[in-house]
PLY file of the C-alpha trace (Angstrom):
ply
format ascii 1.0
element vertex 129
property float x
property float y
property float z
element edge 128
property int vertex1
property int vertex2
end_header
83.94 42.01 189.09
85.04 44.25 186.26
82.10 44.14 183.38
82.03 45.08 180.23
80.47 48.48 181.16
82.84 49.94 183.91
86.12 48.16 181.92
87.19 50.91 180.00
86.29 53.76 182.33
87.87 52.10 184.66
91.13 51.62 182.56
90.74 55.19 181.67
90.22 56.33 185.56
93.26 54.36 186.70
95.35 55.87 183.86
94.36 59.54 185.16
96.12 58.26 188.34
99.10 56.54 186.73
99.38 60.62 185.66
98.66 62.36 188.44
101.38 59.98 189.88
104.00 60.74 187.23
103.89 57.14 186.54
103.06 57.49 182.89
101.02 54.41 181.46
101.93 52.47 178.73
99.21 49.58 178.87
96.19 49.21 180.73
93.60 46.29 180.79
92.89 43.14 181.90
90.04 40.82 182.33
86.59 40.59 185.18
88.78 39.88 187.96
92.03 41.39 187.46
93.87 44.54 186.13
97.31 44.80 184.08
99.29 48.52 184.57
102.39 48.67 182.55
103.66 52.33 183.25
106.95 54.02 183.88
106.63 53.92 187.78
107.61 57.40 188.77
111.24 57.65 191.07
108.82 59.97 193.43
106.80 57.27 194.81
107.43 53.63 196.41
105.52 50.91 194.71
103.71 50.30 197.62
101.97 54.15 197.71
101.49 53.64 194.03
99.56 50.81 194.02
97.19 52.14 197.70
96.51 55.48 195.09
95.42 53.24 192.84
93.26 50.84 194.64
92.11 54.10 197.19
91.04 56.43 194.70
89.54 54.15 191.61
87.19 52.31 194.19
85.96 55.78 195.91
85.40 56.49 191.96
84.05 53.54 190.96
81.38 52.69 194.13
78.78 55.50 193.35
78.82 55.07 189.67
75.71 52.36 190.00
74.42 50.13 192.99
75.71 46.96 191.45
79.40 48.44 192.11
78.73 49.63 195.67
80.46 46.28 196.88
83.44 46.56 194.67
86.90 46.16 196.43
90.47 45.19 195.54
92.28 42.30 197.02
94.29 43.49 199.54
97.35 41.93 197.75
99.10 42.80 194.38
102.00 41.45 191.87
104.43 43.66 190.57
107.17 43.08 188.16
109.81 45.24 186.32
110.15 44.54 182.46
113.26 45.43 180.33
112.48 47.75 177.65
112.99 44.93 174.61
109.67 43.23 176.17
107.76 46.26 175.91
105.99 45.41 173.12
104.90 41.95 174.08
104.08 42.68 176.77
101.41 45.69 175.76
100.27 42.67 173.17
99.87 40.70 176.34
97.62 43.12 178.24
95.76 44.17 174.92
94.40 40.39 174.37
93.52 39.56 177.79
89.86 38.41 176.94
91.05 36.25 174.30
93.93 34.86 176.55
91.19 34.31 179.90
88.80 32.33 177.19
91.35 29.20 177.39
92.92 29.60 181.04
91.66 31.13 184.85
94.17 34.30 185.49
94.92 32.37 189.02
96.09 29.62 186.81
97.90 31.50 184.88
99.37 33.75 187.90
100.59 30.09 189.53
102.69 28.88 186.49
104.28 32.47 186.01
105.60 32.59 189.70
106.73 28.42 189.07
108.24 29.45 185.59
110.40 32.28 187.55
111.31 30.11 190.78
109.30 32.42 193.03
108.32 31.18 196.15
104.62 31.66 197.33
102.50 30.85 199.84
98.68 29.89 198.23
97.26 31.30 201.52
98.68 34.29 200.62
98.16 35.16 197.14
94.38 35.42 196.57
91.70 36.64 199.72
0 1
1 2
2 3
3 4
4 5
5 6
6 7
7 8
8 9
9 10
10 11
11 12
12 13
13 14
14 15
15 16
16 17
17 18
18 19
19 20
20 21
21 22
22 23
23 24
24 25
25 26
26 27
27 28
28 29
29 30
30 31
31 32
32 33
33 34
34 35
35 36
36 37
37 38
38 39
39 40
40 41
41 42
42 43
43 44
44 45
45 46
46 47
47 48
48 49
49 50
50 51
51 52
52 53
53 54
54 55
55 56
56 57
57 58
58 59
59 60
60 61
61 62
62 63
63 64
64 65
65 66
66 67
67 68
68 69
69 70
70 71
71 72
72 73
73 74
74 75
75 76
76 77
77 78
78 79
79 80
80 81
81 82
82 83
83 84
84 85
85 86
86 87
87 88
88 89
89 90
90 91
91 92
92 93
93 94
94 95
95 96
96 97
97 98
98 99
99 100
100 101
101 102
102 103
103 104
104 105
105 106
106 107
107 108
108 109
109 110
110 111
111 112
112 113
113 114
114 115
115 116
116 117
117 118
118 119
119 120
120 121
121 122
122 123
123 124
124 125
125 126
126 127
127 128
């Protein structure tokens, strides 16, 4: 879980990535189980290398910071999704009120009824470990 301690380093730390990348971040954030990247995903790099740099290098960072984090591990899985540049905005208001917004409903609640409200098909087994 991501705590109140480790969130913003951690948001900070995955940024530094984002650059090293030349996927330049817009947003970062999210909530205890879950993190929201809305960058300008670089032409140099698939999404799938993108996101293993991400996951690779932020939990080698992120396990000898204290004991409690020694476990720490993403899923293996991940959700991408372009946005159009009008929805920029809300969707950096989205990622900036995350608490607020996981206060009322679970993000794998929430994650469910955004795949239903865009007809994607998924497989439950599949989309949490």
């Amino acid at each position: 879980m991501i705590d109140d301690e480790i969130e913003t380093q951690l948001h900070s730390y995955l940024g530094g990535i984002c650059n090293r990348l030349e996927s330049f971040p817009v947003k970062i954030g999210g909530y205890r189980d879950h993190v929201h990247i809305l960058c300008l995903l670089s032409k140099k790099i698939a999404l799938m290398k993108f996101i293993e740099e991400l996951k690779s290098h932020s939990s080698k960072w992120i396990k000898p910071i204290h004991r409690r984090y020694q476990d720490f591990y993403w899923q293996d899985g991940y959700g991408a999704f372009s946005v159009t540049p009008s929805e920029i905005e809300s969707v950096k208001h989205y990622i900036e009120s995350q608490h607020d917004h996981h206060k009322i409903t679970t993000f794998q609640d929430e994650y469910r009824a955004f795949l239903r409200s865009y007809n994607i098909d998924y497989d439950e087994r599949y989309v949490w470990d």
